[in-house]
C-alpha positions as CSV (number, residue, x, y, z in Angstrom):
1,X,0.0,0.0,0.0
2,X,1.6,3.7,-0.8
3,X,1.3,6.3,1.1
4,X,-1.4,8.7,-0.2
5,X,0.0,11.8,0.6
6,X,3.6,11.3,0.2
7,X,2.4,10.0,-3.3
8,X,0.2,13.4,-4.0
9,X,3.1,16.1,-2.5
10,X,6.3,14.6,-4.7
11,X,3.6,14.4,-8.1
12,X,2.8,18.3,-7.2
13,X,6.9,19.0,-6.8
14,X,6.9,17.3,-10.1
15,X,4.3,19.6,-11.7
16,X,5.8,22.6,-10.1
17,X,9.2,22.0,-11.7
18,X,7.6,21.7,-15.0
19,X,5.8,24.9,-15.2
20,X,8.6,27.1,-17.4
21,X,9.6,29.9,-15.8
22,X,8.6,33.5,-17.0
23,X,11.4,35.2,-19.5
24,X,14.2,35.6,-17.8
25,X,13.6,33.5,-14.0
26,X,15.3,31.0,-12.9
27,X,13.1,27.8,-13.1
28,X,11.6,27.3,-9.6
29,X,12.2,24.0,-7.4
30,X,10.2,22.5,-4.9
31,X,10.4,20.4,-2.1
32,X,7.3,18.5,-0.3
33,X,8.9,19.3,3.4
34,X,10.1,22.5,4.6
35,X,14.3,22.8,4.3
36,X,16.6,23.5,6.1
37,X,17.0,26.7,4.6
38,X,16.0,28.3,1.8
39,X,19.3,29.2,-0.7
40,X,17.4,28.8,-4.5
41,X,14.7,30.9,-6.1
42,X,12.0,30.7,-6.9
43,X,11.4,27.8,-5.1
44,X,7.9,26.3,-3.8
45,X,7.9,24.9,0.0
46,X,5.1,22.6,-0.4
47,X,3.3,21.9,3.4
48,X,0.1,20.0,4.3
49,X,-2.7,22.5,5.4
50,X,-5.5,20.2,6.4
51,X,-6.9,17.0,5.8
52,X,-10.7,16.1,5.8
53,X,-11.4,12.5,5.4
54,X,-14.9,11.2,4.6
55,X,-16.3,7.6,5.3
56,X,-16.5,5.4,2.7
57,X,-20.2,4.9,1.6
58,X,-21.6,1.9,0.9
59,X,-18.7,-0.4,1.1
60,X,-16.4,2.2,-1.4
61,X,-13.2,3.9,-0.7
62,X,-12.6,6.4,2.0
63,X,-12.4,9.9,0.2
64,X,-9.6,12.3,1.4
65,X,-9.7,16.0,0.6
66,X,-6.1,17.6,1.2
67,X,-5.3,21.4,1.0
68,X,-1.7,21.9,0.5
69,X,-0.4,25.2,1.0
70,X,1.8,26.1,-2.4
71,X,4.2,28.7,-0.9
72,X,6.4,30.1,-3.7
73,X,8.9,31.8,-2.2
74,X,11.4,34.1,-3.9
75,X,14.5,36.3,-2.4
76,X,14.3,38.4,0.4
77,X,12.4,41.2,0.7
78,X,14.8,43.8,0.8
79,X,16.2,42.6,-2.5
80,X,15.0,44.6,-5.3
81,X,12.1,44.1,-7.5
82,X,11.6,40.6,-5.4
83,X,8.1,41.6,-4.8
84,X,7.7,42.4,-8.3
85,X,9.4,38.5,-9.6
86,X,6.4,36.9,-8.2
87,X,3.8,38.6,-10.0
88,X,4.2,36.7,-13.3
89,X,4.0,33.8,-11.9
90,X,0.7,33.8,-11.1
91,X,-1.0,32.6,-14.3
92,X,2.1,29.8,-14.7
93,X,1.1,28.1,-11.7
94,X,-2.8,28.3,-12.1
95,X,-2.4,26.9,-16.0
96,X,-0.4,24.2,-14.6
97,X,-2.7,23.1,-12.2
98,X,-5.5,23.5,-14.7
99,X,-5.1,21.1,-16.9
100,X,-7.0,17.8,-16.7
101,X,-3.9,15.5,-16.6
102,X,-2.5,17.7,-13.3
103,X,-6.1,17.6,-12.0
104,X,-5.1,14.1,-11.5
105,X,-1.7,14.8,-9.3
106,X,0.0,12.3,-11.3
107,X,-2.9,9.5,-10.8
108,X,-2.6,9.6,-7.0
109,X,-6.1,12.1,-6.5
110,X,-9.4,11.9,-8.2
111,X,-9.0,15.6,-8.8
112,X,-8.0,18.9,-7.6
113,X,-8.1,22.8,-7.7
114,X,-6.6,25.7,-6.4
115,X,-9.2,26.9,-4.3
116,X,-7.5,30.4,-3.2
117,X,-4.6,32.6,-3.4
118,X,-2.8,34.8,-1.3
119,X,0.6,37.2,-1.4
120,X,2.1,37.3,1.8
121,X,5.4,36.6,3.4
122,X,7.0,33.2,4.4
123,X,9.1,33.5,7.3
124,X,11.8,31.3,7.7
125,X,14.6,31.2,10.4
126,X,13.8,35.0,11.7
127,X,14.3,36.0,7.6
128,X,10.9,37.2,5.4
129,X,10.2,35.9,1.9
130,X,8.0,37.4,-0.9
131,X,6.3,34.5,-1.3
132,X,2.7,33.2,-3.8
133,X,0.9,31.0,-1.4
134,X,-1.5,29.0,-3.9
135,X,-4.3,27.4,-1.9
136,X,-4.8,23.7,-3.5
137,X,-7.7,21.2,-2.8
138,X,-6.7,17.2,-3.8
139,X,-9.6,14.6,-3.7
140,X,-7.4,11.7,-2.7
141,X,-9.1,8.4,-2.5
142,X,-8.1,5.3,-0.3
């Protein structure tokens, strides 16, 4: 038996690496645990938000729905135009996510969607991040 969740975080790492980067970025690289510090950007720090299982009806699978927070982080804040790196970024990530075959979190979710968005900062041992948080909802099944 795999592990459901382990299975769904490295197939989003593996989406998130594939989006190409906007002209000019660095491709961004993700990791499905936080690190022990952050040293390449963009870079998504992929972490478990919630988890809501429901009982199996009738006899069929239990059905999990995960949110996974989608931090994109990028440099420090008091490096220019950081702020402004992330902004293009934006569409990339909801385009990758969007199409049916990512939907499907490389086979391991019966679907999924980014259900919110929000710009704030990721702190990270006492230092502050620009950072994308992208909000996304996996239908897991077990």
């Amino acid at each position: 038996m795999s592990d459901e969740l382990q299975d769904i975080m490295a197939s989003i790492a593996t989406i998130q690496e594939a989006i190409t980067p906007p002209t000019g970025q660095n491709a961004a690289k993700a990791t499905d645990e936080p690190p022990v510090s952050i040293g390449t950007f963009p870079m998504f720090v992929n972490l478990e938000e919630s988890s809501t299982p429901e009982p199996a009806a009738g006899g069929g699978p239990r059905i999990n729905r995960h949110v996974i927070g989608m931090n994109l982080v990028f440099q420090p804040a008091d490096t220019k135009y950081a702020v402004r790196q992330r902004r293009p970024w934006y569409e990339l990530v909801l385009d990758a996510f969007d199409t049916s075959a990512n939907q499907l979190i490389g086979g391991h979710a019966n679907g999924s969607q980014i259900i919110g968005v929000e710009y704030d900062a990721f702190a990270w041992n006492g230092q502050d991040y620009p950072c994308i948080t992208f909000m996304l909802e996996v239908v897991g099944y077990k």
